[in-house]
Backbone as CSV, one residue per row, in Angstrom:
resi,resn,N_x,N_y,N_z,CA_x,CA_y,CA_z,C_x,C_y,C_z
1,UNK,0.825,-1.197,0.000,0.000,0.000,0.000,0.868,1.260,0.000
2,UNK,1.866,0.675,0.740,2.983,2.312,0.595,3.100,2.686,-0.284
3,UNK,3.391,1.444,-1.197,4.143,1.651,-3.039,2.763,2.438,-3.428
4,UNK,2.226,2.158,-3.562,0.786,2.750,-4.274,0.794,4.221,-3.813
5,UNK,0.756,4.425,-2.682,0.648,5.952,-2.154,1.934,6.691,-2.942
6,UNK,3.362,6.330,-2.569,4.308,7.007,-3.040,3.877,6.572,-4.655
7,UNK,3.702,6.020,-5.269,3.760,6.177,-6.957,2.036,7.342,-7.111
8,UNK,1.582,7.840,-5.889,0.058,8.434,-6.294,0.650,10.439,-6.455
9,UNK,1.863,10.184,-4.984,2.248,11.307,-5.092,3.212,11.946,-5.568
10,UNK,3.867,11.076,-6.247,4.985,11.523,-7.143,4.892,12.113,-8.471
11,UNK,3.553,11.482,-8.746,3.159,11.394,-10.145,1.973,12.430,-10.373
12,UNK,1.397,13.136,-8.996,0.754,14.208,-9.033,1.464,15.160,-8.758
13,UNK,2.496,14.969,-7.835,3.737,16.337,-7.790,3.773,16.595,-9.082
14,UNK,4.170,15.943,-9.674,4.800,16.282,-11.449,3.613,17.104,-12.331
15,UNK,2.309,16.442,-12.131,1.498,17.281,-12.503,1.059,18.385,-11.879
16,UNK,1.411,18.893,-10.336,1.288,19.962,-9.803,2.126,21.214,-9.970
17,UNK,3.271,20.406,-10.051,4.803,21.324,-10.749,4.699,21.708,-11.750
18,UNK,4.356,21.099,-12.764,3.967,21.756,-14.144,2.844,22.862,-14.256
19,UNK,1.729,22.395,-13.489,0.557,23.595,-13.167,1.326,25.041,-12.820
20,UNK,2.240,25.017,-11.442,2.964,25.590,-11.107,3.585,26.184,-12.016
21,UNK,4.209,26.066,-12.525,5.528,26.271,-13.497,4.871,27.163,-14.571
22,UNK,3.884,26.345,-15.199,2.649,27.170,-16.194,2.112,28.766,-15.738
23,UNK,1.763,28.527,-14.696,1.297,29.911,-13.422,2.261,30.790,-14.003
24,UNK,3.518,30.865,-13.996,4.855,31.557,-13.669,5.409,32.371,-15.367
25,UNK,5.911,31.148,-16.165,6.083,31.056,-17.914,5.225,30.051,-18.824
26,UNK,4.497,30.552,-19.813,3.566,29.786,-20.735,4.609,28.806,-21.255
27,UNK,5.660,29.948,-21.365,6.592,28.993,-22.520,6.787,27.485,-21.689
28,UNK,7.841,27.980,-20.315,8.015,26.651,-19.624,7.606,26.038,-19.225
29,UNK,5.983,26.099,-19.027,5.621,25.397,-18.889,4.897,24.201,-19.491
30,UNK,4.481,24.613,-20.659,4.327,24.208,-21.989,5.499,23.407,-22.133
31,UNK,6.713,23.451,-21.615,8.355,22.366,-22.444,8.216,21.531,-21.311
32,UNK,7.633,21.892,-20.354,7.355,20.819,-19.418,6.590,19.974,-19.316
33,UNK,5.584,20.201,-20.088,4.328,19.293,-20.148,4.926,18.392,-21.200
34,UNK,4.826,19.108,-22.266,5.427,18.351,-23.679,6.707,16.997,-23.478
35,UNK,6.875,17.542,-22.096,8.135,16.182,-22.130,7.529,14.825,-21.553
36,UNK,7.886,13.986,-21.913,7.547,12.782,-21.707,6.994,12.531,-20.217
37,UNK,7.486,13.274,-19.342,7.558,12.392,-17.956,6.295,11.721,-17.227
38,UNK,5.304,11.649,-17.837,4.255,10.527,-17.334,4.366,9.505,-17.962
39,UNK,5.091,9.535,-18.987,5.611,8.249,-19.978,6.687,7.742,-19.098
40,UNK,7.579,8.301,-18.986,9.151,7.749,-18.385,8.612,7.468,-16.923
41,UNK,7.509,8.105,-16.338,7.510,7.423,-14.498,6.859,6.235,-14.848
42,UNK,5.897,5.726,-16.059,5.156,5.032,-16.401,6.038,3.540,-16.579
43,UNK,7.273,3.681,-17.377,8.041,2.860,-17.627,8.757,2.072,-16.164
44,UNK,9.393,3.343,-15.524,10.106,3.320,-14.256,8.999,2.376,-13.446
45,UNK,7.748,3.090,-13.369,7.034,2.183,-12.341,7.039,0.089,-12.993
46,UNK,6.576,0.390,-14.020,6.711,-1.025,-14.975,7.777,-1.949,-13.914
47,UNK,8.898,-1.152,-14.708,10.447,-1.821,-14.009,10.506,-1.864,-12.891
48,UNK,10.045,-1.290,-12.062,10.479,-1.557,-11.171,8.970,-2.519,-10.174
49,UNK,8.228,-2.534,-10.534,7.058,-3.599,-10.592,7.407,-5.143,-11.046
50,UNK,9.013,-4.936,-11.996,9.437,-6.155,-12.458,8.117,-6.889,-13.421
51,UNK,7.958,-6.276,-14.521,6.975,-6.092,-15.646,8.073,-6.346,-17.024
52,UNK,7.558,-7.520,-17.811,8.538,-7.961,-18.654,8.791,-6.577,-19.584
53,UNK,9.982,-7.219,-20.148,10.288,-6.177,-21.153,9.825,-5.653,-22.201
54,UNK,9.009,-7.159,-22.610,8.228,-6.774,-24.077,6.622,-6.174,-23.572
55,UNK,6.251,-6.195,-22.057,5.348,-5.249,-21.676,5.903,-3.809,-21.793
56,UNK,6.839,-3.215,-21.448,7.529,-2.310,-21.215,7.440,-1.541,-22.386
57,UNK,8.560,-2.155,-23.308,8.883,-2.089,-25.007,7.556,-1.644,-25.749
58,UNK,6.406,-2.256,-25.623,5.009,-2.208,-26.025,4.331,-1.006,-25.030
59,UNK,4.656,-0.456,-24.050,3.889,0.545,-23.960,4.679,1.868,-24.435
60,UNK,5.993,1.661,-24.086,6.466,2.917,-25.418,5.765,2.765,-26.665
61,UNK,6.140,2.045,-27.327,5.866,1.672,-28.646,4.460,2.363,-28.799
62,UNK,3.367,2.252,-28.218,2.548,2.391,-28.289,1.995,3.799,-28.180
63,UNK,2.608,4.416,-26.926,2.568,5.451,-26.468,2.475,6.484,-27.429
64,UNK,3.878,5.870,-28.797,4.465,6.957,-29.761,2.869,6.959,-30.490
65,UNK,2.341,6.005,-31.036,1.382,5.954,-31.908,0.034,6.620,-31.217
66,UNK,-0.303,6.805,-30.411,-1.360,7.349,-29.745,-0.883,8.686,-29.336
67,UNK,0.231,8.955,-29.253,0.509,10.767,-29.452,-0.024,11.656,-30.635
68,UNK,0.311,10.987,-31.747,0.001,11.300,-32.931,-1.399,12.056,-33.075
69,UNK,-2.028,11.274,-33.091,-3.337,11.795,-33.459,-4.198,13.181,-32.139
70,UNK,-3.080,12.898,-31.315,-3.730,14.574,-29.811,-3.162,15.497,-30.589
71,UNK,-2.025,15.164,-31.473,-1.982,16.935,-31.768,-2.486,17.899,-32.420
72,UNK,-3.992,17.509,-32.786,-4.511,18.523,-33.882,-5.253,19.240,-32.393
73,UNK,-5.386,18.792,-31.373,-5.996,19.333,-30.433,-5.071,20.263,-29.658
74,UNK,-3.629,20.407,-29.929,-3.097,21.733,-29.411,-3.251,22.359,-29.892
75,UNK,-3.450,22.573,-31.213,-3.730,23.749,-31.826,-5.314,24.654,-32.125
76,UNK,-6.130,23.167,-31.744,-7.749,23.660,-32.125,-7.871,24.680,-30.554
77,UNK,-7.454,24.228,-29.018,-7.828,24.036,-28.327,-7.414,26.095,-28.057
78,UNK,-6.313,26.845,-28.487,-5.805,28.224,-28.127,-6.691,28.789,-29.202
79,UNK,-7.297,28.243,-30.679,-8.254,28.565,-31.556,-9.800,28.916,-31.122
80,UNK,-10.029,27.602,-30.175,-11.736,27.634,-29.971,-11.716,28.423,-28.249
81,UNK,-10.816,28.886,-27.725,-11.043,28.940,-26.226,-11.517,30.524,-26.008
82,UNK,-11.051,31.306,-26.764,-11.713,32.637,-27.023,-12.996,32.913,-28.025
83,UNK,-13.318,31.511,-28.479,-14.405,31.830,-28.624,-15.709,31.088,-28.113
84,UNK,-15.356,29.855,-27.327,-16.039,28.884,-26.724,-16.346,29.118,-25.663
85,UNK,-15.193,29.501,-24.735,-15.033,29.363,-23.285,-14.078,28.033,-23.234
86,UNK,-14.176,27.815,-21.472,-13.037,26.877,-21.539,-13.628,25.346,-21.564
87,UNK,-14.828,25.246,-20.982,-15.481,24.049,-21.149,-16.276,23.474,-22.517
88,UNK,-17.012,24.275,-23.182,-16.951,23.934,-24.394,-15.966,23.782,-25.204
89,UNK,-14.752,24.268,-25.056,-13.546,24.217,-26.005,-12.875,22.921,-25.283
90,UNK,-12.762,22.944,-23.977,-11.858,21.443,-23.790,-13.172,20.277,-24.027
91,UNK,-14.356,20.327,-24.162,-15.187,19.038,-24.853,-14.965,19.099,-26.080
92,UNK,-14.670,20.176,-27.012,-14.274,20.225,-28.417,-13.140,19.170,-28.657
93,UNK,-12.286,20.311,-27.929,-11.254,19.010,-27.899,-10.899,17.260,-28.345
94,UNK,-11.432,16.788,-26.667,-11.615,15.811,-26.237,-12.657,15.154,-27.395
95,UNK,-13.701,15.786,-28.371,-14.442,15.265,-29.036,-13.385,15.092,-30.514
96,UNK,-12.711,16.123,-30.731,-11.260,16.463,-32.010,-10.433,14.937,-31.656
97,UNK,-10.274,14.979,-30.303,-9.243,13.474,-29.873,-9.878,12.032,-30.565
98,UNK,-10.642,11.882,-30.348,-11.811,10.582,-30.170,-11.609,10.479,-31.675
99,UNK,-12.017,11.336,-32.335,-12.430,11.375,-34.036,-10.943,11.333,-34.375
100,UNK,-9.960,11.846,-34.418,-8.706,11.657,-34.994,-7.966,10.349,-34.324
101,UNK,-8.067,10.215,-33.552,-7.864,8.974,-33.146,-8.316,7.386,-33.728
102,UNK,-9.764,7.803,-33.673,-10.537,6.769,-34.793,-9.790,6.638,-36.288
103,UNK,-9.917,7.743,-36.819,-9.614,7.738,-38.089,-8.053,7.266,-37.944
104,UNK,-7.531,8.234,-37.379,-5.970,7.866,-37.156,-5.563,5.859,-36.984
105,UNK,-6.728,5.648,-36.241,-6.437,4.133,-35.807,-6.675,3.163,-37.349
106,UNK,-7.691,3.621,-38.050,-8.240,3.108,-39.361,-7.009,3.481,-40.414
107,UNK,-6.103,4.155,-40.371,-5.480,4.500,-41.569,-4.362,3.527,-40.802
108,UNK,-3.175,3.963,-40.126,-2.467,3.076,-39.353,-3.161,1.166,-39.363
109,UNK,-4.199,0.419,-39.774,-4.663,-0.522,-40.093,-3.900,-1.175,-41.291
110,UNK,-3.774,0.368,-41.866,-3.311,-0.182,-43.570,-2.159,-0.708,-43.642
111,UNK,-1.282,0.087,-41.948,-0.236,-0.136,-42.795,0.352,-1.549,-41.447
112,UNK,-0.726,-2.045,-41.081,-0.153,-3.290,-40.476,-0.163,-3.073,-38.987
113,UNK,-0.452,-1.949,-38.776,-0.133,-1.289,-37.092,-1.417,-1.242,-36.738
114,UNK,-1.745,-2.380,-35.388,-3.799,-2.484,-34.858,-3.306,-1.706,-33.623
115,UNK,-3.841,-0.690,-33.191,-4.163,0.277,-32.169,-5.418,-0.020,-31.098
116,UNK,-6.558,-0.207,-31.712,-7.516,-0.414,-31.157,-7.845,-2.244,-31.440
C-alpha cells in the first residue's frame, strides 16, 4: 500500500509542478508538459514492478502511436477557447481526440499497425 501511495504522489507532484511552473512562464511550462515524464515514471514504475520487457517495449511503442493523433488538439484548443469558453472548447477538444484517433487508428490498419 505504501508503493501505491508514493507512486500516487509523485506522479501528481509532477502534474502539480507543471501547473505551477505554467502559473509563472507559458513557454516553460508548456516544455514541461510536452516532455515525456508521465511516460518515463510510467516505464520506471513497470520496471520496477518487475513487468517484462516486451510489456515495457510495447507501452512505449505504443505510447508513440497514440501521441500522434492529440496533436490537432493543441492547436484547435488556443483557436476555440476565445471563442467557446473553456469548457466547451476542452469538450471540443476531447471530441477532435476521439475522431482523430478513430480515423488515425483506421489508416495506421493499412499499414499493419492495430491500435484499437
Amino acid at each position: 500500500m505504501t508503493w501505491i501511495i508514493t507512486k500516487y504522489l509523485l506522479t501528481a507532484g509532477i502534474v502539480v509542478l507543471v501547473s505551477e511552473v505554467a502559473k509563472r512562464s507559458d513557454k516553460l511550462g508548456g516544455f514541461i508538459a510536452a516532455l515525456p515524464l508521465i511516460t518515463l515514471l510510467t516505464l520506471t514504475w513497470l520496471f520496477i514492478e518487475n513487468q517484462s520487457e516486451e510489456k515495457i517495449a510495447n507501452h512505449a511503442y505504443y505510447t508513440f502511436w497514440y501521441v500522434i493523433p492529440t496533436l490537432p488538439m493543441f492547436l484547435l484548443f488556443p483557436y476555440l477557447l476565445p471563442k467557446l469558453g473553456f469548457w466547451l472548447t476542452m469538450g471540443g477538444s476531447i471530441a477532435v481526440t476521439v475522431i482523430s484517433f478513430g480515423l488515425f487508428s483506421l489508416l495506421m490498419k493499412n499499414f499493419g499497425i492495430q491500435l484499437l
